[in-house]
MIKE-539560 format. One record per residue (C-alpha): x, y, z. Coordinates in Angstrom, 2 decimals, always signed. Layout:
<sites>
        x        y        z
        X        Y        Z
...
</sites>
This chain:
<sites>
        x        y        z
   -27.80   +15.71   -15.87
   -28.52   +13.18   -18.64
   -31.58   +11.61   -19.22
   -29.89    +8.09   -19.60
   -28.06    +6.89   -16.59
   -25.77    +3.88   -17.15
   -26.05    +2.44   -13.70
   -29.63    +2.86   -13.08
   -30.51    +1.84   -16.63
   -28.74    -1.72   -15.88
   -29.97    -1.44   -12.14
   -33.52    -1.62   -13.77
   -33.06    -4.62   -16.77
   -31.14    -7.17   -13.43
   -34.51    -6.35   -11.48
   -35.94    -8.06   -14.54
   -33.91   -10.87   -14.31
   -32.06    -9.93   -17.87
   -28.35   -10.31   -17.92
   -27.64   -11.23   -21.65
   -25.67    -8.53   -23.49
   -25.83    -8.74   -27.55
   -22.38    -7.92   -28.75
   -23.22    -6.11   -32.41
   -19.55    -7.42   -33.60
   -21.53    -6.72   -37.15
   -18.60    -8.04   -39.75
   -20.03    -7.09   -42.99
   -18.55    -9.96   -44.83
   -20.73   -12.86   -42.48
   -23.62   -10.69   -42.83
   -26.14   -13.16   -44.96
   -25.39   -11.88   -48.65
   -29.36   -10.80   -49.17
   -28.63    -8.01   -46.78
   -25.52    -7.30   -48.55
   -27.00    -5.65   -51.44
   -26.68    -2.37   -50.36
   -23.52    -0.37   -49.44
   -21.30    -1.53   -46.44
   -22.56    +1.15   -44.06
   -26.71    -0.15   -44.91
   -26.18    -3.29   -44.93
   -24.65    -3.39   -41.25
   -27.32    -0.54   -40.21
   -30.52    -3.10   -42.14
   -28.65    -6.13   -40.09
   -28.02    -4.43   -36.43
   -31.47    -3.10   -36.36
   -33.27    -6.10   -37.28
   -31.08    -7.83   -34.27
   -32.18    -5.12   -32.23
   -35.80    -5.22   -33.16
   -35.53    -9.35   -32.56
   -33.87    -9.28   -28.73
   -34.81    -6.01   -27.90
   -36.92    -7.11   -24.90
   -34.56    -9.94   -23.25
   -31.43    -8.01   -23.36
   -30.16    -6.10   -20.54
   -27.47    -4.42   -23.01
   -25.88    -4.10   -26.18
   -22.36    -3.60   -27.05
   -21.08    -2.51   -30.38
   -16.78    -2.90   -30.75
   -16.34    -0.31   -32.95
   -13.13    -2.24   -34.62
   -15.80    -3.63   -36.78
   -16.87    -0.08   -38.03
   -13.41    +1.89   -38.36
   -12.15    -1.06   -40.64
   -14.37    +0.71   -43.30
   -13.92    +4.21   -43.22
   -16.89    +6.85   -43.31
   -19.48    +3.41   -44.68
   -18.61    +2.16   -41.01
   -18.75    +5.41   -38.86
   -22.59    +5.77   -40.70
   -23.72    +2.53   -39.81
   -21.80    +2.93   -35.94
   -23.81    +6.30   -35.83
   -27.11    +4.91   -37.21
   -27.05    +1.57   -35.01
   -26.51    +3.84   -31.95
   -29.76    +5.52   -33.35
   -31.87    +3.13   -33.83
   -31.17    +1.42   -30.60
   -32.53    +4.65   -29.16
   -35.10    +4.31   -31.04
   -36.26    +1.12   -31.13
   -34.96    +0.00   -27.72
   -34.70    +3.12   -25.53
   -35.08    +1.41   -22.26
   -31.54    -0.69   -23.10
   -27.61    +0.94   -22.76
   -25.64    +0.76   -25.24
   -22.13    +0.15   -24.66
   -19.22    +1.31   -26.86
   -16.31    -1.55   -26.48
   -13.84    +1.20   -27.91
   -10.76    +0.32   -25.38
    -9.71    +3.84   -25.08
    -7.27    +5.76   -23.34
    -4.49    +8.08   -24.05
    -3.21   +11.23   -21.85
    -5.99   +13.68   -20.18
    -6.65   +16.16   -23.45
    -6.18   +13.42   -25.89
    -8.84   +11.39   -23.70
   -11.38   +14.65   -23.78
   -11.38   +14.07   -27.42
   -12.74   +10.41   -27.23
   -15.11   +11.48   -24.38
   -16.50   +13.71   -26.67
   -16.68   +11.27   -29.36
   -18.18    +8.41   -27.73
   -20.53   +10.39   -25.52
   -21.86   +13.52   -27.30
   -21.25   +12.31   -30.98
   -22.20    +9.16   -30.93
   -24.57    +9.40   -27.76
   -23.65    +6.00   -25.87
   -23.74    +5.15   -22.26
   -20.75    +3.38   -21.84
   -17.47    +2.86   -22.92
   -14.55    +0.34   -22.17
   -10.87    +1.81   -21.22
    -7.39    +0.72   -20.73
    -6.22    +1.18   -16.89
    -2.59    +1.35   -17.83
    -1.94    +5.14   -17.78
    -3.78    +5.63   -14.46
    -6.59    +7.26   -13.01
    -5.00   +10.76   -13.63
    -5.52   +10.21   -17.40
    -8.47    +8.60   -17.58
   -10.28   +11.78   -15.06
   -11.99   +13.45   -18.14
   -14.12    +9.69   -18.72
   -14.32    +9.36   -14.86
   -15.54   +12.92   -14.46
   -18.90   +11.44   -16.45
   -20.92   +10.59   -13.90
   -23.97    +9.39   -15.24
   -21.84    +7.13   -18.11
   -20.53    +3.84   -17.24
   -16.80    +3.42   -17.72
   -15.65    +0.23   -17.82
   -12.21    -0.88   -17.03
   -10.29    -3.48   -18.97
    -9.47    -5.83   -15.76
    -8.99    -9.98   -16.60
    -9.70   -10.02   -20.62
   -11.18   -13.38   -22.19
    -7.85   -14.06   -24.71
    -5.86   -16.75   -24.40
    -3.07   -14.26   -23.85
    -4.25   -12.39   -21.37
    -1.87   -13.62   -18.34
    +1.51   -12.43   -20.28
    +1.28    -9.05   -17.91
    -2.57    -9.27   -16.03
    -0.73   -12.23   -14.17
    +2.21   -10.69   -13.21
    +2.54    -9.78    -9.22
    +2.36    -6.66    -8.30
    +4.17    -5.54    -5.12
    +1.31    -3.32    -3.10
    +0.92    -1.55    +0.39
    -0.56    -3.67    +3.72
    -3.88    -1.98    +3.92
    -4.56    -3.61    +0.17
    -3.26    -7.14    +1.45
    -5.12    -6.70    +4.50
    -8.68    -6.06    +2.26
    -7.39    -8.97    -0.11
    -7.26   -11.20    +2.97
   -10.57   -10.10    +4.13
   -12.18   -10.88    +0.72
   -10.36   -14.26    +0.44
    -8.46   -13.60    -2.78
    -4.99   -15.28    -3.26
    -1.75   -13.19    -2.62
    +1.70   -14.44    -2.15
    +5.02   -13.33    -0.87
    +7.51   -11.92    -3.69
   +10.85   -11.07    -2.12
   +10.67    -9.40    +0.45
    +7.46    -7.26    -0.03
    +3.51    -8.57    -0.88
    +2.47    -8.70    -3.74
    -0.88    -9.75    -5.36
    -1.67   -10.27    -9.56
    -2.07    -7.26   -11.87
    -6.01    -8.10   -12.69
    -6.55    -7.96    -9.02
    -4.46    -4.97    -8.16
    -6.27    -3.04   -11.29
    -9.76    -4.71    -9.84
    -8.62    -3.06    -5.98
    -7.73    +0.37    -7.13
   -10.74    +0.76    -9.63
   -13.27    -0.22    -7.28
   -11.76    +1.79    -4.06
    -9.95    +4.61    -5.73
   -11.57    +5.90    -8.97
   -15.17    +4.94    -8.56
   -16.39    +8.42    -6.75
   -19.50    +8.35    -8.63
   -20.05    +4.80    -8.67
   -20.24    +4.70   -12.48
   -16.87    +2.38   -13.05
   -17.41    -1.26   -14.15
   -14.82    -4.27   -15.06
   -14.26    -6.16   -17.81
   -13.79    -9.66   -16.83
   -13.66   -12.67   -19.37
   -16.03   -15.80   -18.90
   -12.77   -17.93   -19.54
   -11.11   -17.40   -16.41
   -13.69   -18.02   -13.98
   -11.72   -18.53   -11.04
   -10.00   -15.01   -11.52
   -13.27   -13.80   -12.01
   -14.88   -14.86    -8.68
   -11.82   -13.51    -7.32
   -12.17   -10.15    -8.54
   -16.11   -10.30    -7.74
   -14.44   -10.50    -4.19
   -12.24    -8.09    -4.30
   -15.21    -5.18    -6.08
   -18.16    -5.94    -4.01
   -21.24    -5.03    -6.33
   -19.98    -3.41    -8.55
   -20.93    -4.09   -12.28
   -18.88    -6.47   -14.40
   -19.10    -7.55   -18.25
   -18.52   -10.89   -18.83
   -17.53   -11.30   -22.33
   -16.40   -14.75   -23.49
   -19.70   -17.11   -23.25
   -20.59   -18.60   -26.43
   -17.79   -18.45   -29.39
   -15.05   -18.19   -27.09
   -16.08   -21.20   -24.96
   -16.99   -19.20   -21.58
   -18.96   -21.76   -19.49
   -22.41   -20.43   -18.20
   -22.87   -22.26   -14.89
   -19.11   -21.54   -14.09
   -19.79   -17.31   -15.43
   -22.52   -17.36   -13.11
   -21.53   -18.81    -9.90
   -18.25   -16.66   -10.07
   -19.67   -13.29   -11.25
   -23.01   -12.42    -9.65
   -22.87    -9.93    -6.94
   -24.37   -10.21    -3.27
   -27.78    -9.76    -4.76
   -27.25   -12.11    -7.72
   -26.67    -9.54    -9.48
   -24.48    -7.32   -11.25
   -23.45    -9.14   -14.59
   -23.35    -8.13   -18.13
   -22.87   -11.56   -19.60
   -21.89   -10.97   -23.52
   -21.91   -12.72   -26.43
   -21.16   -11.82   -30.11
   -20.79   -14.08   -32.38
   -22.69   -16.91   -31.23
   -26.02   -14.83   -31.24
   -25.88   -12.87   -34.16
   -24.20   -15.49   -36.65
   -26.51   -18.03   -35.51
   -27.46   -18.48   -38.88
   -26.54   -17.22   -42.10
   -29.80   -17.51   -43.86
   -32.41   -14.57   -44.07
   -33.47   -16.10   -40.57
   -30.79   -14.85   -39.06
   -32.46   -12.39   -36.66
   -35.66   -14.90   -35.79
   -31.99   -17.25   -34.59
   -30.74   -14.53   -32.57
   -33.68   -14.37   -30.82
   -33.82   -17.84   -30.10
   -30.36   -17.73   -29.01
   -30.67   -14.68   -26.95
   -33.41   -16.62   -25.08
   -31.30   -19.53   -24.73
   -28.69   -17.89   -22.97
   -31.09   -15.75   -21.04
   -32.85   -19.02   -19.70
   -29.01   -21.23   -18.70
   -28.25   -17.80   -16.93
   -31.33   -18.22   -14.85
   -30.78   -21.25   -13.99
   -27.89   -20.77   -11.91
   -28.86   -17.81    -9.86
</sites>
């Protein structure tokens, strides 16, 4: 069994009071240019880890999408290896989430299990739920690593198929009902949305080891107090606050769990481009704290 236990390492930072999550969405082009002077993979290594080092201690996460690393080759799969590193390192106490969006058939998934869990050495990773839980077994079958489903996504696209109806048995309705989400009559069957029918069968059906999570965008706060009906306690990231406009009081009120609890409130861009000058990580700080203290306001 691994040292480093998703759940219990997020279970610890919320008795803390620490929601914030640090996105490391490093782009190395907004990267201030005196950091730039060394190679691509470096300079995002030099920048991530003086983030880390900044926010280390009010952070309850951090999560690196890894689009920003592929885009340049071997330069970014150094700096995604090193940042993982160093947040080891520097932060051990703090998961470290890989926002990968992975999924393919069983074997093919075994490969980015591998990848993302013994290569790279994170403790989480996000997933697509459209091929099922039979496909996604070899990232379920990690018990100690947090897999986190892609449920209600912040984009302003995001209800071209996650708010389609879904047609689904009585028992489901009958929990729906008891939970107080919507549902409505299609035809002549039940039916509830696709974000909430994903939300149901993740949280009732594929979380045997209680290490499954949602992702569930801060711009759609009313489907997101819906789905923190529908999953009980279990763990959501919020992405969306900041940059992409999520409101705080709204994320909040809609997302904490029975405990006031059980939020991984994200944000990117807003924290680590705070400024461009060589002040930048002194910034994130400040902004890290800022968002720490409007979370705990509305607890």
């Amino acid at each position: 069994m691994s040292e480093r236990n998703f759940r219990k390492m997020l279970e610890v930072k919320w008795a803390e009071g620490k929601f914030v999550c640090v996105g490391l969405d490093s782009e190395y082009s907004k990267i201030p240019e005196p950091v730039r002077i060394t190679n691509v993979g470096g300079a995002i290594t030099d920048f991530n880890t003086l983030i880390v080092s900044a926010t280390k201690d009010v952070v309850s996460a951090y999560k690196i999408n890894t689009a920003f690393y592929e885009a340049y080759g071997k330069e970014g799969w150094y700096a995604l290896h090193n940042t993982v590193a160093n947040i080891h390192h520097i932060a051990a106490d703090v998961p470290v989430i890989l926002d990968a969006k992975r999924a393919d058939i069983g074997n093919t998934n075994e490969g980015y299990v591998k990848m993302a869990f013994e290569y790279l050495g994170v403790d989480a990773i996000t997933v697509h739920p459209y091929l099922g839980r039979e496909a996604l077994q070899p990232f379920l079958e990690c018990k100690d690593k947090g897999i986190i489903v892609l449920c209600r996504t912040s984009n302003l696209g995001a209800g071209e198929f996650q708010d389609l109806q879904v047609s689904i048995d009585v028992p489901e309705l009958d929990h729906l009902r008891t939970v107080g989400a919507r549902f409505a009559l299609v035809f002549s069957g039940v039916s509830t949305n696709m974000s909430n029918h994903v939300a149901f069968q993740v949280s009732k059906h594929w979380n045997k080891y209680g290490n499954c999570a949602l992702v569930v965008g801060a711009t759609y706060p009313a489907q997101l107090e819906e789905i923190r009906a529908i999953v009980g306690d279990m763990p959501i990231l919020i992405p969306g606050v900041g940059a992409q406009g999520g409101d705080v009081e709204k994320t909040v009120k809609a997302g904490k769990d029975s405990r006031g609890q059980g939020m991984i409130i994200n944000s990117s861009r807003g924290i680590i481009f705070a400024s461009s000058g060589l002040d930048f990580a002194e910034v994130a700080r400040r902004e890290t704290l800022k968002l720490h203290e409007e979370i705990k306001k509305h607890l």
